[in-house]
C-alpha angles and dihedrals in degrees: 000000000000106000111238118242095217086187088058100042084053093049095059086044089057085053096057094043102049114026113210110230094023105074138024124291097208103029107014096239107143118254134243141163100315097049126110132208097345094313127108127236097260093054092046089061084041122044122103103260111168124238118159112043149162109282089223101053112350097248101167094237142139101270134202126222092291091052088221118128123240088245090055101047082046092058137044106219132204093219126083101231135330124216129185130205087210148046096228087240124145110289085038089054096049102056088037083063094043088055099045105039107016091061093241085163094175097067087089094088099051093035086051086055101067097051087046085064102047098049088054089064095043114086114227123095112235116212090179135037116195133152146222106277130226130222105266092245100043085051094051091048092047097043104233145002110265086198099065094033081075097040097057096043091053087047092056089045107044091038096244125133121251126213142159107235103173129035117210103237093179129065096206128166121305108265085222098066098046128081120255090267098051098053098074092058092041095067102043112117097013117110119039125209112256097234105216082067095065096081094044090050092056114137082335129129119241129198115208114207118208126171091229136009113212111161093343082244088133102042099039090054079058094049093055091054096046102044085046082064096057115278126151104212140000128221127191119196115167133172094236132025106204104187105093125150087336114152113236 
């Protein structure tokens, strides 16, 4: 008797249950001529797209004259800069959370759009797309890695190659569930360099894609590996930034 994939088997319920070009990805209005990759024209004037940032890492939060954020001035990072689509607000969050855990596997492309359209306004020249990797066996519960998803897509899209550099060898606490100050230490030792790559990253930028930039502890571990391999110069673009006015 053929084993049943039951992730599978969610997955084509999801579908049924929630048709991809036909309602709104972020509020679940249906669409019609003025909407706009899967979301809807409210959302569009709505949505927390951010504007005005830090210069450092693109947190959406109040500046003073030097337009750095108090994270940033608090931390010496291995990227050159990070930018975000999104403030990490409400609607952001849940389909965030719709992407990541309910297994809406098809928000990537939506979700990948966005970004697409912000790196084409941002001024640097990526050789190289990778993502931020996932432990083997949280990657093979969830499915998939929503991180790659959309780093693939915007690869394909943007004609870059895509490649993963680091694997994640330690399945360490969700960054999620830690303080700001416990998030830099979570995340040491735990992603390795692959190294065929070491050759390929030589003197080239990379741009790192993430779903949401808290602290930058993640991708800023990344960064440190991957600059240590050769690399000129790290990029970090993210649909949400979560920091905020958060306190550190």
């Amino acid at each position: 008797m053929k084993k049943i994939n039951f992730g599978k088997l969610k997955e084509n319920i999801l579908d049924l249950l929630y048709p991809r070009h036909i309602k709104c990805i972020f509020c679940g209005e249906e669409l019609n001529e003025k909407s706009y990759n899967d979301t809807c024209e409210t959302c569009l004037r709505t949505l927390p797209f951010i504007t005005h940032s830090c210069s450092r890492c693109g947190a959406p939060v109040a500046l003073d004259n030097d337009g750095v954020c108090l994270n940033c001035k608090a931390n010496n990072f291995d990227f050159n800069l990070a930018r975000s689509v999104f403030a990490y607000t409400d609607r952001v969050v849940s389909v965030v959370h719709k992407f990541k855990y309910n297994r809406m596997r098809f928000l990537y492309e939506p979700l990948a759009n966005f970004i697409s359209e912000y790196l084409s306004t941002w001024e640097i020249s990526p050789d190289i797309i990778t993502c931020v990797p996932l432990y083997e066996s949280k990657q093979k519960r969830r499915g998939y890695n929503q991180s790659e998803l959309m780093a693939r897509y915007l690869a394909e899209k943007s004609k870059i190659p895509f490649h993963i550099l680091c694997t994640k060898i330690v399945d360490n606490a969700s960054q999620a569930e830690l303080d700001l100050k416990r998030r830099k230490e979570n995340v040491k030792g735990v992603y390795k360099f692959n190294n065929e790559y070491r050759q390929m990253i030589k003197n080239k930028t990379i741009l790192i894609i993430d779903d949401v930039y808290t602290t930058g502890s993640t991708c800023n571990e990344l960064s440190k590996i991957i600059k240590a391999n050769g690399s000129k110069e790290i990029y970090v673009l993210t649909l949400a930034h979560g920091l905020g006015n958060q306190k550190l």
